[in-house]
N, C-alpha and C positions, 0 to 999 in steps of 0.2 A: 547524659550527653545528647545534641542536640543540635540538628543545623537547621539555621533561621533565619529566612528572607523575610526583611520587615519595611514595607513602605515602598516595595521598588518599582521605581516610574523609568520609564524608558520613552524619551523623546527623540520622533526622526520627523526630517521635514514634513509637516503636513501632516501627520499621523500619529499619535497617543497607543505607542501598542503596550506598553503597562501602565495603570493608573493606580499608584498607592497598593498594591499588590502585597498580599504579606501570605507566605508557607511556611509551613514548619517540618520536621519531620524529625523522631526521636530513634536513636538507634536502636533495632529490633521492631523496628513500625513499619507497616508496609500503605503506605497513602499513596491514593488513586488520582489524578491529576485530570480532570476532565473540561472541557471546551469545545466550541466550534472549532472548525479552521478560522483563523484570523483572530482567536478570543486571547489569542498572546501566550501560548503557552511556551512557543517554539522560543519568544524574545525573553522570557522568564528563562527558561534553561538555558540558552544563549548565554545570559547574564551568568548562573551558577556556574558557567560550565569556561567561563575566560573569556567568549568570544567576542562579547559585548559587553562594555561598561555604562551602568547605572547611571540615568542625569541625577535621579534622588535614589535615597532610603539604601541600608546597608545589608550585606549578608555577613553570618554570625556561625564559628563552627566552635561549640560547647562555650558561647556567652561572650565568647572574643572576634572584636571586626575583622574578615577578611576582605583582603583586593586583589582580585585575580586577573592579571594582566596579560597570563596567556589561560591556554588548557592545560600545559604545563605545569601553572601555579596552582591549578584546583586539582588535578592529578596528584598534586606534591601534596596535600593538603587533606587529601583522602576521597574527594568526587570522584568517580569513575561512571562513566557513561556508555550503554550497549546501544548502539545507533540502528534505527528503521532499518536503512540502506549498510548495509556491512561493512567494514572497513577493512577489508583483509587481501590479500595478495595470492590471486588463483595459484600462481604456481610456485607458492612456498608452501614450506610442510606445518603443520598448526604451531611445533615448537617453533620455526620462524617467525613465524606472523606473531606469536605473543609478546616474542621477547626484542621486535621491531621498534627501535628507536630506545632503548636500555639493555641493549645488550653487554650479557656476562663475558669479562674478559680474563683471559691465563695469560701467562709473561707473553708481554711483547704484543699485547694489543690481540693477539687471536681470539677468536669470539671461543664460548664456553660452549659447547650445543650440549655435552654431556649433562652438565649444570640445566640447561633452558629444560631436557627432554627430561628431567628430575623433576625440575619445580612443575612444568604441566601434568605428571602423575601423580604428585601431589595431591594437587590443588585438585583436578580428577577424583581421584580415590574419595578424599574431604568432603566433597561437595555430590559423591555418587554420578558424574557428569559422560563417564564410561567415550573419553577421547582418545583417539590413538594419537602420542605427538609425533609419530612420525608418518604418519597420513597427509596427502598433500589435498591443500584447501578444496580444489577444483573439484577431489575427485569423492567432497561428503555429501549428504541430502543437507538441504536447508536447516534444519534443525540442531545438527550435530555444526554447522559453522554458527551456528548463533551462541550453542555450547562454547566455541573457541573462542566470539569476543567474551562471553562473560569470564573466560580464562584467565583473558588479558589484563582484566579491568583490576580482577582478585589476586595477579602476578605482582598488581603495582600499588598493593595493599589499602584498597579502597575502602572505606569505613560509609559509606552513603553512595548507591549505584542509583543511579536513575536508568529507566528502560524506557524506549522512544519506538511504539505501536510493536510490542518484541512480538505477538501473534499474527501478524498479519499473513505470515509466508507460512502456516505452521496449519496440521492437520488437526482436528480434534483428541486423536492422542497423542499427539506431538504436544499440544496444549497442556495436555493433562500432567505429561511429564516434564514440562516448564513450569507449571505450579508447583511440583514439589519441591524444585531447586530454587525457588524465590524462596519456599517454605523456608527449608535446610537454611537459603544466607542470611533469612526473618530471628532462625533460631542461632544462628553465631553472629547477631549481634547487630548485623549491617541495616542501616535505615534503607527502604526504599521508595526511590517515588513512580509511581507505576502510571504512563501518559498512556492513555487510549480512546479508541472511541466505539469498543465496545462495551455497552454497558454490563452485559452480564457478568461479564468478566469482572469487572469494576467490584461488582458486588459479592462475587466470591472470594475474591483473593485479598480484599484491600482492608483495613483497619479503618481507616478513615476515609469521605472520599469528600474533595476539594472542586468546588467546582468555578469556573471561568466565562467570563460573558462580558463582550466588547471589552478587554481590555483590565478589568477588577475581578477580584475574586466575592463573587456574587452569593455562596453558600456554601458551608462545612456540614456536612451529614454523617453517620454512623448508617454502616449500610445494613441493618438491621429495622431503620428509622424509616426507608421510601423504596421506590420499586424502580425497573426500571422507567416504566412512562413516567413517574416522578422527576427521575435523573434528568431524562430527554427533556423536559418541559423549563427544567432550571436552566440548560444547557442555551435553548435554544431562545426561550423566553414565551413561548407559546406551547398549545396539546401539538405534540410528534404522532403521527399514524405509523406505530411502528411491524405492523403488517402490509404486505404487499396486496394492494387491492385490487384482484381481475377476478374478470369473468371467465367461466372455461372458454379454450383455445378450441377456434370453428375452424381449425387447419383446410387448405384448401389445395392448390397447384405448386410444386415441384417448384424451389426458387433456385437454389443452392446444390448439388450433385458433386458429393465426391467420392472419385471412384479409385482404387486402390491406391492412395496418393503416398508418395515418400519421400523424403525429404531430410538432406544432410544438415548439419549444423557447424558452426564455425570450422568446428577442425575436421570436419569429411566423415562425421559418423552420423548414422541413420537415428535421426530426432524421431522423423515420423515414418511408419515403415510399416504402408499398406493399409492406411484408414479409408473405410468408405462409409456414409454418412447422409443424410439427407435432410434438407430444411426446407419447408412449405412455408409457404403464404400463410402470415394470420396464426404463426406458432413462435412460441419460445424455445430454443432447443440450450441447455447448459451443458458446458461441457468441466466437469471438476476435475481436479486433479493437484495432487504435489507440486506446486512449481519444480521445470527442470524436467518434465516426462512428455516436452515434446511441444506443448501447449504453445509457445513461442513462437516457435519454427511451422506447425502449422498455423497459427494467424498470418504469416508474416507471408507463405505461399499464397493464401487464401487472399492478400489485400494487395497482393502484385510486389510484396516485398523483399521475398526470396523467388529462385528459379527450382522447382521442383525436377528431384532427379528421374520420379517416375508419376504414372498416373493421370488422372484427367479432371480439372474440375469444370465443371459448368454452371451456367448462369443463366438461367430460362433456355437452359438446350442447349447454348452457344456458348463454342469453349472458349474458356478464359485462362487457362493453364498458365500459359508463358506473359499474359497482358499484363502492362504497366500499371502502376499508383494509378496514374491520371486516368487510363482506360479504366479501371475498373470504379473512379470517379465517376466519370462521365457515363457509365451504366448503372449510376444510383444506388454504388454500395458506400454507404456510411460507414468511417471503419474509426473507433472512439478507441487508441493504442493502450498499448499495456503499462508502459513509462510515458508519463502527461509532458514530462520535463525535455525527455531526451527525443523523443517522436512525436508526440503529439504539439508543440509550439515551439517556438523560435522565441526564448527569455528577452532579450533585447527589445525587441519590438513591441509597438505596443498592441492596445486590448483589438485598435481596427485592426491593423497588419495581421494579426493572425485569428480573426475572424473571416479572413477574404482568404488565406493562405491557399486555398484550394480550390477558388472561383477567381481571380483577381483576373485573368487572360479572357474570362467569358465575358460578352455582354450584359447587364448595361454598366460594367464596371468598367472596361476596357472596350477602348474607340480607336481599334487599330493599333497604336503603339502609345498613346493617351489614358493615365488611368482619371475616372471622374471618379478626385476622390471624394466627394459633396455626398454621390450616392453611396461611396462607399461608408463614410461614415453615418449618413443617414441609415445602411442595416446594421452597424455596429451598433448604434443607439437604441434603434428596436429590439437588435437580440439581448441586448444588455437587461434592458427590460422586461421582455418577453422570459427570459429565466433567469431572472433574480440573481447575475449574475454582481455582486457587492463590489463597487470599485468607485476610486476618485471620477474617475473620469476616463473614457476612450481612448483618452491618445497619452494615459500612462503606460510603460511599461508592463505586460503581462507577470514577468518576473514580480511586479507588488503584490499581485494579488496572493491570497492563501490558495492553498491545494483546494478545497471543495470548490471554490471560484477559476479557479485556473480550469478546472476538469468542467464546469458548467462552458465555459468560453468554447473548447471542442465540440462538447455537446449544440452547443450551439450551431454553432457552423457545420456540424455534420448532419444534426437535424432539418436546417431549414431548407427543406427542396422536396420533394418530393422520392423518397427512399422505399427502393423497393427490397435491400437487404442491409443491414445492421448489424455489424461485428464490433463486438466490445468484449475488449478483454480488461478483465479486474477494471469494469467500470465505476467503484469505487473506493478502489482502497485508497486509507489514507486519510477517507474526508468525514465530516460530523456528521449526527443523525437525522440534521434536516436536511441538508446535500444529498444523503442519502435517499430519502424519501423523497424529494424531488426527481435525481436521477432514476430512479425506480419507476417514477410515474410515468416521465417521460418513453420510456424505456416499453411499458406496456403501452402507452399510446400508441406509439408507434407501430406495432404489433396489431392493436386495435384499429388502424387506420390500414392494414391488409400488408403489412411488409412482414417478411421472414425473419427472424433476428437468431443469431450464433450467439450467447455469450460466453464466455472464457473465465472461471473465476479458479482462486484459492482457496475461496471461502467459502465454506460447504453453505453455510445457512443462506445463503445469497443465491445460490446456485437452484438451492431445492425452494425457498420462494419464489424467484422469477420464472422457472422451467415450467413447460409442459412436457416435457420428454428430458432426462437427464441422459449424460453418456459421462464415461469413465474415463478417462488415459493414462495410463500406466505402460512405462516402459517402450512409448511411439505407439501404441496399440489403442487400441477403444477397446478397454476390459471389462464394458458390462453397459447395458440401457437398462433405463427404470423410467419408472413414469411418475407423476408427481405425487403418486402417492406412499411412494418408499420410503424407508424412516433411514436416516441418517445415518444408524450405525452401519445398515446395511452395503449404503453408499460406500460411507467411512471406510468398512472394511475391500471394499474393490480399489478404493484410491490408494492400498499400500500392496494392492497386488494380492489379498486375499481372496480372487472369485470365488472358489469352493466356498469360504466360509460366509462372503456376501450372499450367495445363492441358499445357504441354508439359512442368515438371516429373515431372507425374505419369506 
């Protein structure tokens, strides 16, 4: 048994995002699906998944054509799809959320919940996934709601799951106990197609791994047969430096001061509660952590985007506590947000409008109430240039672009000026390994050229290559500093709030 995309081209104006495409995936196979951003993989599962129909070539489930008109039809059909981005409803309980949009009904139309909180214990027990279903969404770690879409997927009896980047939100043993449950759905039976862009990962878990480059499927490997710099080089089409290149950090003067800072979160509870902190000149400071322990809500203080309930931050001495977006602009802090989609651009607009987003009032863009937009697109063209950002042209839509391009256009505009502090949080999830390598470099340039730089990440291995000083957050708290030469388990174990046992790692 056997689902098989053969030939699939996908034509949109101007753009060829699949060209003669063909995957396959056999049930009990776990295939790795690899590409840039923008190498089509997104328009490929688009296609399996209903959203998008095919201009050519057909998909195939056990040797017979299907056409899937909605996600409905490929849901009926046996796809199920665990999305990057969650799809789940904070304040329903996980039986809710599963059995959202099929629900079990007893006489007279009332829904079954008895029946929904059965079959999610089930499925639970089956798959060792250890949910409670009557747990409400909001109130799980990251990990255990990625447990519930794959609930959902296995409620509406999928035979082929695709996963779309399932580690990106996820600890290293969060990870580890995500691999046994592809294992477990590898061993009853279920095809999977595993999309990411890490490669390690790739090479552990996957049977097969596929890989994608402008738009074709460019190479089929046994990951047994290449490493990862092999991966990165088919991916990208050139040698990947997939280590972070710096010099040790000449840390210098005091940029950044945060002093017992706290900080509510949507619903009035203490995200951050009493960090204090400090970032020099000419250093890299990481700060890792679980998403959801706080990491959010401080950026969001720190870039003038929440009002801090207590504490004091400063900015070369001078406080900034209560200062606007634009003020803490206008004092040359670059701030590269944690969602590129929802904070960091305006979709609609195009690649100049939201290159200028944050200087468009200053001169020489703006002549009083006049914008010159000549100049302004003459720096759109240069920064397009200057980072390699891949697009038709300037004055399309930013929405075209892929995620590694779309996160270079911020970068862009947040780099060019002269920045004396740099807050980036998750400055690259999401994107390929040569997005990554560039944002990386930039990233220590910057650093290199004497500015302070915050970053924010999920990703430990990100955290503990860019860093010269790591910090922990756990719980609104800073639970531990290490320096760059701590090994990961150590880290690992302070980001689930084991300090005792990180302190004896080390």
């Amino acid at each position: 048994m056997e689902l098989a995309l053969t030939g699939i081209t996908k034509q949109f104006p101007g753009v060829l995002a699949n060209d003669n495409v063909n995957l396959r995936v056999a049930e009990g196979e776990i295939v790795a699906l690899l590409g840039e951003n923008g190498a089509g993989k997104t328009t490929l599962m688009n296609i399996l998944y209903g959203l998008y129909h095919p201009t050519a070539g057909t998909v195939e489930i056990d040797g017979k054509p299907v056409q899937f008109q909605s996600p409905g039809d490929a849901i009926d059909a046996g796809i199920g799809m665990v999305h990057q981005h969650f799809m789940l409803v904070p304040v329903f309980t996980v039986a809710e959320n599963v059995i959202l949009g099929d629900e079990p009904t007893k006489r007279l139309g009332v829904i079954n919940r008895a029946k929904a909180r059965d079959a999610v214990t089930e499925i639970s027990r089956r798959y060792n996934l250890d949910v409670d279903p009557d747990a409400t969404i909001e109130d799980l770690p990251v990990g255990i709601q990625q447990r519930v879409e794959i609930i959902k997927v296995l409620e509406r009896q999928a035979r082929f799951v695709v996963f779309d980047e399932p580690t990106s939100v996820l600890t290293p043993t969060e990870v580890d106990g995500f691999f046994e449950i592809v294992q477990s759905l590898k061993a009853d039976g279920k095809g999977i197609i595993f999309i990411s862009h890490k490669l390690g990962e790739a090479l552990e878990i996957a049977d097969r791994i596929v890989i994608m480059r402008r738009g074709k499927t460019v190479a089929e490997v046994l990951p047994k047969d290449i490493d990862e710099a092999g991966l990165a080089e088919l991916m990208v089409g050139r040698p990947v430096d997939l280590v972070v290149d710096k010099a040790p950090a000449d840390p210098k003067d005091v940029v950044l001061a945060v002093e017992n800072l706290t900080v509510l979160d949507d619903r009035n509870r203490r995200s951050v509660d009493g960090v204090s902190f400090q970032v020099r000149s000419g250093e890299i400071v990481g700060i890792a952590g679980v998403q959801g322990n706080g990491q959010t809500e401080l950026v969001e203080a720190l870039t003038g985007l929440r009002t801090p309930l207590g504490g004091r931050v400063r900015l070369k001495g001078e406080d900034m506590t209560t200062a606007s977006p634009r003020a803490m602009h206008q004092a040359n802090v670059a701030h590269v947000p944690e969602d590129r989609q929802k904070s960091g651009l305006v979709l609609p607009f195009t690649v100049t409008e939201n290159i200028i987003l944050n200087s468009y009032y200053e001169e020489p863009l703006s002549r009083g109430v006049i914008m010159d937009w000549d100049e302004a697109r003459d720096r759109a063209t240069r920064l397009v240039e200057e980072y390699d950002v891949r697009t038709p042209g300037i004055d399309v839509p930013v929405s075209n672009l892929s995620g590694g391009n779309q996160q270079k256009v911020i970068v862009a505009r947040e780099f060019d000026r002269d920045v004396a502090l740099v807050i980036a949080s998750q400055p690259t999830r999401g994107i390929d390994v040569g997005s990554i390598e560039y944002i990386h470099s930039r990233i220590v340039e910057e650093r290199d050229l004497g500015a302070a730089v915050l970053i924010v990440s999920s990703e430990l291995e990100e955290v503990m290559a860019l860093s010269d000083r790591v910090l922990v957050m756990y719980a609104g708290k800073i639970a531990g500093e290490f320096d760059a030469s701590a090994s990961t388990t150590e880290v690992g174990l302070a980001m689930l709030g084991s300090a005792d046992e990180a302190e004896e790692a080390s």
